[in-house]
C-alpha positions in Angstrom: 12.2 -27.1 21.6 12.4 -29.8 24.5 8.9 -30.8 24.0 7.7 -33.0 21.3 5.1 -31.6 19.1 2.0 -33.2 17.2 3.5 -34.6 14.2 6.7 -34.4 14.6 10.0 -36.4 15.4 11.9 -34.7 18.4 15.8 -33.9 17.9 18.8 -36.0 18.7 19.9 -35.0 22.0 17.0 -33.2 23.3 14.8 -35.0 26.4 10.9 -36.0 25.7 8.4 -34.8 27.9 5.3 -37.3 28.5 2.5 -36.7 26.9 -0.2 -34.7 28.5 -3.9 -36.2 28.6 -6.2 -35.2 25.2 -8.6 -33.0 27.8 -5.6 -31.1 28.8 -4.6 -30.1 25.6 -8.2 -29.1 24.5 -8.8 -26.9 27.4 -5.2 -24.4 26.5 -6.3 -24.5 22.8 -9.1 -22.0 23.2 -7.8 -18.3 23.1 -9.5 -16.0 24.9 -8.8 -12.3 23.5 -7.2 -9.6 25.9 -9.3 -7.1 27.4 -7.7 -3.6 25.8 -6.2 -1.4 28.1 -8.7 1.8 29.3 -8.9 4.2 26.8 -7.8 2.0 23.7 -9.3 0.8 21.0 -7.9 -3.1 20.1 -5.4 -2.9 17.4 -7.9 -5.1 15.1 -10.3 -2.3 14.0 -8.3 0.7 12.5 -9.4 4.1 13.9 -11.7 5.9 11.0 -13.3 9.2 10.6 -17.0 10.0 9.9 -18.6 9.8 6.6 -16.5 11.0 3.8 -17.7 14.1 3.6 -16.5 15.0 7.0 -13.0 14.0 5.6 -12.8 16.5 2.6 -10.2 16.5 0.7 -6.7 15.7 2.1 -5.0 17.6 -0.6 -5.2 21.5 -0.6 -4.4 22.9 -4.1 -3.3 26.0 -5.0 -5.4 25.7 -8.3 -7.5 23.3 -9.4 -5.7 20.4 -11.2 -7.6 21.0 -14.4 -5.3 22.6 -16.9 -6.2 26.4 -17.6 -4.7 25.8 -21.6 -4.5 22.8 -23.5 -0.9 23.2 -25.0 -0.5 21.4 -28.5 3.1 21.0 -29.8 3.3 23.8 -32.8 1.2 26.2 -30.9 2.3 30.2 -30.3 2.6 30.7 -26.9 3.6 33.7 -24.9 6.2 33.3 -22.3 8.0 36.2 -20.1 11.4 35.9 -20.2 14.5 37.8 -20.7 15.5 38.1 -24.2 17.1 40.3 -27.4 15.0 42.8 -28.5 16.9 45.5 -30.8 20.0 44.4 -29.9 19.2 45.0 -26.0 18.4 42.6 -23.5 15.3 42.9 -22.3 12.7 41.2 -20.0 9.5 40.7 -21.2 6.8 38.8 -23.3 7.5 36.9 -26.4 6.5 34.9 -28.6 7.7 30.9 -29.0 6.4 27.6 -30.5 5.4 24.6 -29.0 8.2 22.0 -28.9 7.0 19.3 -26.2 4.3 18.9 -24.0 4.6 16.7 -20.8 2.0 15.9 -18.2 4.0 18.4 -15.8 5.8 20.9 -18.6 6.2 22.6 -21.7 9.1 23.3 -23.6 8.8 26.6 -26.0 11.4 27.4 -28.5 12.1 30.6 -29.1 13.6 32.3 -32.8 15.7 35.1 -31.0 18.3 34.4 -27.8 16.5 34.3 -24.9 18.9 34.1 -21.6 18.3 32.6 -18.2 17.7 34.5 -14.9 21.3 34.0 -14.2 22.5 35.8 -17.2 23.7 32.8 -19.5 22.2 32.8 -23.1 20.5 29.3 -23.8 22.3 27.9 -26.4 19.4 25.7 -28.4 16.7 28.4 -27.7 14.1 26.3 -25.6 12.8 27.1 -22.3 10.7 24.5 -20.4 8.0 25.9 -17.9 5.4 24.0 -15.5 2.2 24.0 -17.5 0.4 25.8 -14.7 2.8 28.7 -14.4 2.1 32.2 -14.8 4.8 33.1 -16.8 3.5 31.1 -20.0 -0.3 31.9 -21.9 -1.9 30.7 -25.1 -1.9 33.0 -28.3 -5.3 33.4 -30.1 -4.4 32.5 -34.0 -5.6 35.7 -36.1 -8.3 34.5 -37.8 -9.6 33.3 -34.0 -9.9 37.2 -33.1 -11.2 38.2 -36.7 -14.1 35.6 -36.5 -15.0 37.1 -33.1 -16.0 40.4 -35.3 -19.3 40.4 -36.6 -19.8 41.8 -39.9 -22.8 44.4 -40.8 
């Protein structure tokens, strides 16, 4: 910074240029903007697609992100898992409750060992699944399916 600038002192040990006539000055301070190079757009107006609807959507689902059951905590579910039946291990649909609900999962607790894919029996008999898997469904209470019979 060898040059001194409008409103302010120059440094100790730097040199002072002269000061340049007030038409001089006037004459630099108007920018012209740069030509952009062939086949580019200038950097100030972002690059955009048609109307919206030749967009669509950016996100391609597998499902629909509506959720197929509304889980409540303390509702029956039916999950496929391995667990005791008899005495036996076996894999297969049971019966659980409702424990927790997340946005993302559902933790069902079960009343008989269930056992992960591995092989290891879960200890505190709860199993958390993403609420869109295929491996959990609702249960219809009884009196659901006895209302749906019409009486003569």
């Amino acid at each position: 910074m060898a040059a001194k600038t409008a409103g302010s002192k120059p440094r100790k040990g730097t040199p002072v240029k002269a000061a340049k006539p007030a038409g001089a000055t006037a004459a630099r301070s108007k920018r012209r903007p740069k030509a952009p190079a062939a086949g580019r757009r200038p950097a100030a107006t972002p690059r955009r697609s048609g109307s919206r609807a030749d967009r669509a959507n950016q996100f391609t689902f597998m499902r629909a992100p509506g959720l197929d059951h509304a889980f409540q905590v303390g509702g029956t579910v039916e999950v496929f898992c391995d667990h005791e039946k008899g005495g036996e291990r076996i894999r297969g649909w049971i019966r659980g409750i409702v424990v927790q609900v997340d946005s993302k999962m559902v933790a069902v607790q079960f009343r008989t060992n269930v056992f992960l894919t591995d092989g290891w029996m879960v200890p505190d008999r709860i199993l958390w699944y993403p609420v869109h898997s295929e491996r959990i469904r609702g249960v219809e209470s009884k009196t659901a399916v006895r209302r749906l019979i019409p009486e003569y």
